[in-house]
MIDREN-838616 format. One record per residue (C-alpha): x negated, y negated, z negated. Coordinates in steps of 0.25 Angstrom, whole numbers, padded with zeros to 4 digits, always signed. Layout:
N
XYZ...
END
This chain:
337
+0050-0076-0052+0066-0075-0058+0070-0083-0070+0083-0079-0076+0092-0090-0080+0091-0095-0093+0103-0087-0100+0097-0074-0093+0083-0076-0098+0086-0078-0113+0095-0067-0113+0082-0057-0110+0075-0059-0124+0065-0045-0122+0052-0050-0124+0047-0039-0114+0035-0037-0122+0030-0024-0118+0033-0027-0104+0026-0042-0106+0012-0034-0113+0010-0024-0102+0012-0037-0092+0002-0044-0100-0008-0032-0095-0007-0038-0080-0015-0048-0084-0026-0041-0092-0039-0041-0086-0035-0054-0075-0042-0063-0085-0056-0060-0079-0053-0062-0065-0061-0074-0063-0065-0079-0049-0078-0071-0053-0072-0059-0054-0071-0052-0040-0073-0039-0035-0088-0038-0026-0085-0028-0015-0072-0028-0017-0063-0024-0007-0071-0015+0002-0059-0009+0009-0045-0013+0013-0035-0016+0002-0019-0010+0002-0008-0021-0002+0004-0012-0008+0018-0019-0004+0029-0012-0012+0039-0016-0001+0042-0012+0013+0036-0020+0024+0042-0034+0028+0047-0039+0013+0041-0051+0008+0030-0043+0000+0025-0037+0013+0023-0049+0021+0017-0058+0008+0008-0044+0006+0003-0044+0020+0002-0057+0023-0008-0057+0009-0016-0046+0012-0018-0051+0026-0024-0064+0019-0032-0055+0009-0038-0046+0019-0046-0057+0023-0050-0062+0010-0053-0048+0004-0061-0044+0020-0052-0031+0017-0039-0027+0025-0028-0027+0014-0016-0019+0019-0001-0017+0015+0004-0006+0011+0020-0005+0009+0026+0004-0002+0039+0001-0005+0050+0007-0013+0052+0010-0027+0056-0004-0030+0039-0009-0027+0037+0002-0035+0029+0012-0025+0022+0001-0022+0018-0006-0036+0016+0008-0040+0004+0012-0029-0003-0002-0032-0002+0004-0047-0008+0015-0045-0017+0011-0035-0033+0013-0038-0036-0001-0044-0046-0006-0036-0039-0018-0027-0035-0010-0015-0021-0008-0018-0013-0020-0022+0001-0022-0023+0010-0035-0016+0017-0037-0029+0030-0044-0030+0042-0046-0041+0044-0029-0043+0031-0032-0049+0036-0037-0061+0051-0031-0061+0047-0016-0058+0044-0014-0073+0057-0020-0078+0064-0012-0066+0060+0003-0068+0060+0011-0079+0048+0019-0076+0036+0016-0066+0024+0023-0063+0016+0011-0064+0016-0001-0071+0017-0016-0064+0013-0022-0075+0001-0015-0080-0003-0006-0065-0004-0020-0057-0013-0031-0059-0010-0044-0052-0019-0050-0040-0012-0062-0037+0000-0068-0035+0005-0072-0019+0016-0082-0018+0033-0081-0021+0043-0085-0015+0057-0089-0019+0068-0078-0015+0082-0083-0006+0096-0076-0008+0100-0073+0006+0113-0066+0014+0115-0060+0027+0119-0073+0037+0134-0067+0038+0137-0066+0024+0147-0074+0019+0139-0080+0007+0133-0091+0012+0128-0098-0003+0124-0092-0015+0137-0096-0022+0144-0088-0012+0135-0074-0013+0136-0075-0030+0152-0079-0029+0153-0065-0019+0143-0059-0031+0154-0064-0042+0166-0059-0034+0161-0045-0030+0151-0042-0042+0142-0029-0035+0147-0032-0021+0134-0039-0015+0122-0034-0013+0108-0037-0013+0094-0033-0007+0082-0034-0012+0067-0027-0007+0071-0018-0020+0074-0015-0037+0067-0027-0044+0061-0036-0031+0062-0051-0033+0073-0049-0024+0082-0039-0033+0076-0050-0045+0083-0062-0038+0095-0055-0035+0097-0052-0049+0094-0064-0053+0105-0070-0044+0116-0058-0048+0113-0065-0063+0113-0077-0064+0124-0079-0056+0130-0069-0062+0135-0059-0050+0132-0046-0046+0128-0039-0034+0121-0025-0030+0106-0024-0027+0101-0016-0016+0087-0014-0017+0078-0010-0004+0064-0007+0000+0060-0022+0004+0064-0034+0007+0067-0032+0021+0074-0020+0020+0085-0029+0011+0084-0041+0020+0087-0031+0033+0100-0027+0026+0102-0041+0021+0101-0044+0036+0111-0033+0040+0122-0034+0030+0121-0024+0020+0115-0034+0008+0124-0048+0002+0109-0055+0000+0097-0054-0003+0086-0062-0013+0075-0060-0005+0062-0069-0003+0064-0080+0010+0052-0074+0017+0059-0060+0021+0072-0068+0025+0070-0082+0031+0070-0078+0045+0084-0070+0042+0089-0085+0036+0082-0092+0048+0087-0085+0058+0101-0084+0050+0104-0071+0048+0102-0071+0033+0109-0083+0024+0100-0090+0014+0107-0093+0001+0098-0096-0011+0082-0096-0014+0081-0092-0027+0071-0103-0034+0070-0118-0036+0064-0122-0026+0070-0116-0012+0063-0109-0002+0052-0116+0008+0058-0104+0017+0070-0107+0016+0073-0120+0013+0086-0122+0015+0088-0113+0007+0096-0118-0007+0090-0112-0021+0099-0103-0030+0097-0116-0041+0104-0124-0031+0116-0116-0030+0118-0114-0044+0111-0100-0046+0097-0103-0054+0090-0091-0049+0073-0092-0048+0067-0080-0040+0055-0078-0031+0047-0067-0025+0032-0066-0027+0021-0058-0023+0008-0055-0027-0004-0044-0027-0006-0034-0039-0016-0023-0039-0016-0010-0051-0023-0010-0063-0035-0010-0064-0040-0014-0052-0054-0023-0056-0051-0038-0059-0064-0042-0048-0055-0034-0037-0042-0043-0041-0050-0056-0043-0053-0051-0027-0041-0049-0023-0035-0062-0030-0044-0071-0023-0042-0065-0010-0026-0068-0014-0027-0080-0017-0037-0083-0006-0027-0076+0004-0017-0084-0002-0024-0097+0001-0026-0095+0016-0018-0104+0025-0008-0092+0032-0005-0086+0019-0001-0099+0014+0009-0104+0025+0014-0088+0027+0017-0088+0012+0021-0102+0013+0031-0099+0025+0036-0087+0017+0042-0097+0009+0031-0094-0002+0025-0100-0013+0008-0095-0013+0005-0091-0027-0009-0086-0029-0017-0087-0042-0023-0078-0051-0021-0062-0055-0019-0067-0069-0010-0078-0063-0001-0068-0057-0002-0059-0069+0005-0070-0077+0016-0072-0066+0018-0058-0066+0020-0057-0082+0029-0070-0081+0038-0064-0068+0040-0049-0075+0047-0056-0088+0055-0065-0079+0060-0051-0071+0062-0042-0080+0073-0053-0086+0079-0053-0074+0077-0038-0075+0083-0035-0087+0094-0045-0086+0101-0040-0072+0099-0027-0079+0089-0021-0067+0083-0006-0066+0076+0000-0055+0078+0014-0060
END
């Protein structure tokens, strides 16, 4: 979740209300998904996870490691299926269009609640097309340089932002990721400005990162503690209150005088109109996934924090997080198209 600084946030009056109505649809219908409420038969065949990212990022490996943990529970293979590319849009937009019977879901993350913000004109709609099933854990995000860059604080990369406005550049895994989010979040509020380059996937950033051809990175720890560990990438900020279990010598962005809040989060969305029996079955295997001892300690190692819950639970976050980004949205001025 991003949280604009105070000046920022009361600048951005617009009540959003149409936007707000049609994110008041997600919830319709999770009221009467009681523990009673669960699908008989339900699933007879194997079940596709969508991931809207190439392999490797941190959606993939939080994706598969779930649907390894839910295969079990639900006696069904559940497999990933990669479709990157238009910004998660190829991949939010098969989910959407998917028959709405709980064997297609989607490994959601932040695009799920910028995309509509972002783009002028979608053949789908994440507010209304996808339903929530649960939500998974989130994890705080790090601002990181290559080893042999000359910033070694934070102070140092936003001084070289302020002295050369345009001339560094980040990655992120694409137009509207948590990592594009956190970025501009940084350029704000401490006022510099630097050039976004948007790729695929995570990894593919981190891989350029890595070779010299990026400044830094807001990335989530799980995809670049080994590159810190090892020390061919710099660690200079987490970007919450609390520091990374990760990485935790890691200072906060609060500590060093930049009061920037931002995590990634992930989560399971299916499309409209898929029976609520069938997502009451596929939240319990969630969040009975969730609570089995390897998926705890891997999410845990991941530098994590498990969520769980709810589909209406997750609905509410959902509403709450898609106010909070399209501030941030509208304030940095961001289009995808």
């Amino acid at each position: 979740m991003h949280r604009l600084p105070n000046a920022a946030a009361s600048s951005l009056s617009n009540p959003l209300r149409n936007r707000r109505q049609a994110l008041g649809l997600i919830g319709l219908g999770l009221a009467s998904l009681g523990p009673g409420a669960r699908a008989a038969g339900f699933p007879q065949r194997p079940l596709t996870v969508i991931v809207p990212y190439a392999p490797a990022g941190g959606v993939d490996i939080v994706a598969r490691l779930v649907a390894a943990s839910m295969s079990d529970a639900l006696g069904q293979p559940v497999v990933v299926d990669n479709k990157p590319g238009g910004g998660t849009n190829i991949g939010m937009g098969a989910v959407a269009r998917a028959t709405p019977d709980g064997y297609t879901l989607l490994a959601a993350s932040n695009t799920l609640t910028t995309n509509k913000a972002l783009y002028a004109k979608l053949s789908f709609d994440p507010a209304t097309d996808l339903i929530p099933v649960g939500r998974i854990a989130e994890a705080p995000l790090v601002v990181v340089v290559n080893a042999r860059s000359p910033y070694r604080t934070l102070a140092d990369l936003v001084a070289a932002g302020k002295a050369r406005p345009g001339g560094l550049s980040y990655g992120t895994a694409g137009v509207g990721s948590s990592g594009h989010m956190a970025s501009a979040q940084l350029e704000h509020t401490a006022r510099f400005e630097a050039v976004h380059v948007p790729y695929k996937g995570g990894s593919m950033a981190v891989t350029d990162l890595l070779g010299g051809r990026l400044d830094f990175m807001a990335i989530n720890p799980l995809e670049v503690a080994g590159h810190v560990n090892n020390g061919t990438l710099r660690a200079l900020a987490v970007l919450n209150k609390d520091g990374s279990r990760l990485l935790p010598r890691v200072p906060t962005a609060r500590s060093q005088g930049v009061d920037v809040q931002a995590t990634v989060w992930w989560g399971l969305v299916a499309p409209r109109g898929t029976p609520a029996p069938v997502i009451q079955t596929l939240n319990d295997a969630l969040n009975k996934s969730l609570a089995t001892p390897a998926v705890t300690q891997t999410l845990s190692d991941m530098g994590a924090t498990l969520q769980g819950g709810t589909p209406a639970q997750f609905a509410s976050f959902i509403q709450a997080e898609t106010r909070e980004l399209t501030e941030v949205i509208q304030a940095a001025r961001i289009r995808a198209d």
